[in-house]
C-alpha positions as a Python dict, from the first residue, in 0.01 Angstrom:
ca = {
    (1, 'X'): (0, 0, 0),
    (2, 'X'): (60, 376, 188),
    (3, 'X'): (204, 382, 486),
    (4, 'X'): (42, 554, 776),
    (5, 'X'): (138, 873, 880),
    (6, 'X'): (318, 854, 1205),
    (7, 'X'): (338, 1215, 1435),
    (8, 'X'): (731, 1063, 1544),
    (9, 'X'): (1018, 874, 1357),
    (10, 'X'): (971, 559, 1577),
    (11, 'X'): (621, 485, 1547),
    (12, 'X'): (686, 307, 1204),
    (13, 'X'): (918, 60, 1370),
    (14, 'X'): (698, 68, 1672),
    (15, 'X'): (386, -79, 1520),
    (16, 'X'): (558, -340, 1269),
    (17, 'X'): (694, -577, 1544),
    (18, 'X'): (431, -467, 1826),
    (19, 'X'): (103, -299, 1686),
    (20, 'X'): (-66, -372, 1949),
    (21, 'X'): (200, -223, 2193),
    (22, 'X'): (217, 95, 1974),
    (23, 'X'): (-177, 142, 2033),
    (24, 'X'): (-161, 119, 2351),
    (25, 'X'): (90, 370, 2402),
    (26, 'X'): (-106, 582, 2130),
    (27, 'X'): (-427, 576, 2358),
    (28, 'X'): (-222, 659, 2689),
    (29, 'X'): (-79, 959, 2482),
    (30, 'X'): (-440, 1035, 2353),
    (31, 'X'): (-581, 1040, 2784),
    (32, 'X'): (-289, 1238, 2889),
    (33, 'X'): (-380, 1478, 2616),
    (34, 'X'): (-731, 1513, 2719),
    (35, 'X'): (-689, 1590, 3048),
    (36, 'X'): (-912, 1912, 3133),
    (37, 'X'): (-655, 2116, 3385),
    (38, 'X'): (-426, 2266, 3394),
    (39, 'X'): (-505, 2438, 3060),
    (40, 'X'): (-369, 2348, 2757),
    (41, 'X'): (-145, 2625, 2705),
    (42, 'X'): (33, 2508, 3064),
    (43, 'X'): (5, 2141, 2969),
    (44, 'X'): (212, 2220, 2702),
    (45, 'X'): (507, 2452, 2845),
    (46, 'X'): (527, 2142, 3134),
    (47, 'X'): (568, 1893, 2849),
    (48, 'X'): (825, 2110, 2696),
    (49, 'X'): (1022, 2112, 3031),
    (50, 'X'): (964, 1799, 3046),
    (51, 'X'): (1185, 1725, 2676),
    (52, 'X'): (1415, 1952, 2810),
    (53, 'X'): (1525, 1782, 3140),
    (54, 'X'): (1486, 1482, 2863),
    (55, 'X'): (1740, 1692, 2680),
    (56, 'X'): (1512, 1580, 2354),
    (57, 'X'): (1540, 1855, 2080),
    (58, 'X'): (1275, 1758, 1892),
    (59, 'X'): (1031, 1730, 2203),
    (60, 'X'): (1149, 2075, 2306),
    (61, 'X'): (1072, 2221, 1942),
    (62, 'X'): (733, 2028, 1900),
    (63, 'X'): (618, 2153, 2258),
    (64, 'X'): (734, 2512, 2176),
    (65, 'X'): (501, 2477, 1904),
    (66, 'X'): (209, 2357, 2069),
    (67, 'X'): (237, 2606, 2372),
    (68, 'X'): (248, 2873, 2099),
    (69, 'X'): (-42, 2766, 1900),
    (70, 'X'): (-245, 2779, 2205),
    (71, 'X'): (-128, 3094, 2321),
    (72, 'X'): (195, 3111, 2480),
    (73, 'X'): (432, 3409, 2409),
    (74, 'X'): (819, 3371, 2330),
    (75, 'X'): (873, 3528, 2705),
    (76, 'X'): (679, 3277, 2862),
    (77, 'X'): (861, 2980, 2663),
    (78, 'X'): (1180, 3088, 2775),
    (79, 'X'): (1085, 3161, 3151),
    (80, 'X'): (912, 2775, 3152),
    (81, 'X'): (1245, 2697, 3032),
    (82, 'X'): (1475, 2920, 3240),
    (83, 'X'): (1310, 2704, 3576),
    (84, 'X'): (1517, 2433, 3482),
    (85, 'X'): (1801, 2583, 3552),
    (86, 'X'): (1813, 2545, 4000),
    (87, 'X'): (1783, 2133, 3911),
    (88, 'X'): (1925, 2081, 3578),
    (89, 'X'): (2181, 2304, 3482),
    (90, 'X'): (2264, 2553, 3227),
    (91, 'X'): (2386, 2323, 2942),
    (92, 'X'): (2040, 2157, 2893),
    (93, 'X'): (1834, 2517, 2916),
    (94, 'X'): (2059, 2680, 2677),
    (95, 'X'): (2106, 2416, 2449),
    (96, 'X'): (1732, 2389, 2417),
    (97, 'X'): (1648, 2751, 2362),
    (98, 'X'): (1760, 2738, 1962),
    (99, 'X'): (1499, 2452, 1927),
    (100, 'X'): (1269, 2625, 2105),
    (101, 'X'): (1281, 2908, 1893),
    (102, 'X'): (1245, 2665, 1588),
    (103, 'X'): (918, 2530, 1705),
    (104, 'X'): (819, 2878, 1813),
    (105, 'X'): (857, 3021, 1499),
    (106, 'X'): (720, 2703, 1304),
    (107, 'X'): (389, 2769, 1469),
    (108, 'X'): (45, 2945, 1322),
    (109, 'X'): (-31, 3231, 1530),
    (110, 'X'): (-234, 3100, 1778),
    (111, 'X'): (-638, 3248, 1791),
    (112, 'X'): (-550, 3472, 2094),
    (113, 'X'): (-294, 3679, 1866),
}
């Protein structure tokens, strides 16, 4: 028997002792990723703020990613996460700029390129 592919590490646990719980949260996640505004590439540089108030490396890489596939520049990564800094501090922001530039630099050049 294969085991499915699972996007995160925790999925696998997830759906063993609550499938049903683990598709619910997997059609949430699949609405919040529809939604038609803002745009996608802003959807994703506010979910990667988002992982980094989270202080969660591998959301801040992943988002990095995404926002570059779809068109966001290196500049604009690091302002998104530079506006954390009033709020949050300057541990989480500069902690999370090396896994930005992972995900950044893991990503296809977007179509706008």
């Amino acid at each position: 028997m294969t085991m499915p592919d699972w996007n995160f590490p925790f999925e696998g646990p997830l759906h063993e002792v609550f499938p049903a719980l683990h598709e619910a949260q997997n059609a949430f996640m699949a609405q919040i990723d529809s939604l038609r505004v803002p745009d996608r590439k802003t959807h994703e540089l506010i979910r990667m703020v988002c992982t980094v108030v989270a202080r969660n490396p591998e959301g801040v890489q992943r988002h990095a990613m995404l926002a570059k596939e779809v068109g966001a520049t290196w500049e604009e990564i690091v302002g998104s996460i530079m506006l954390t800094l009033p709020a949050f501090g300057l541990l989480p922001a500069v902690q999370a700029l090396t896994h930005a530039r992972r995900g950044f630099d893991a990503a296809p050049e977007s179509e706008t390129d």
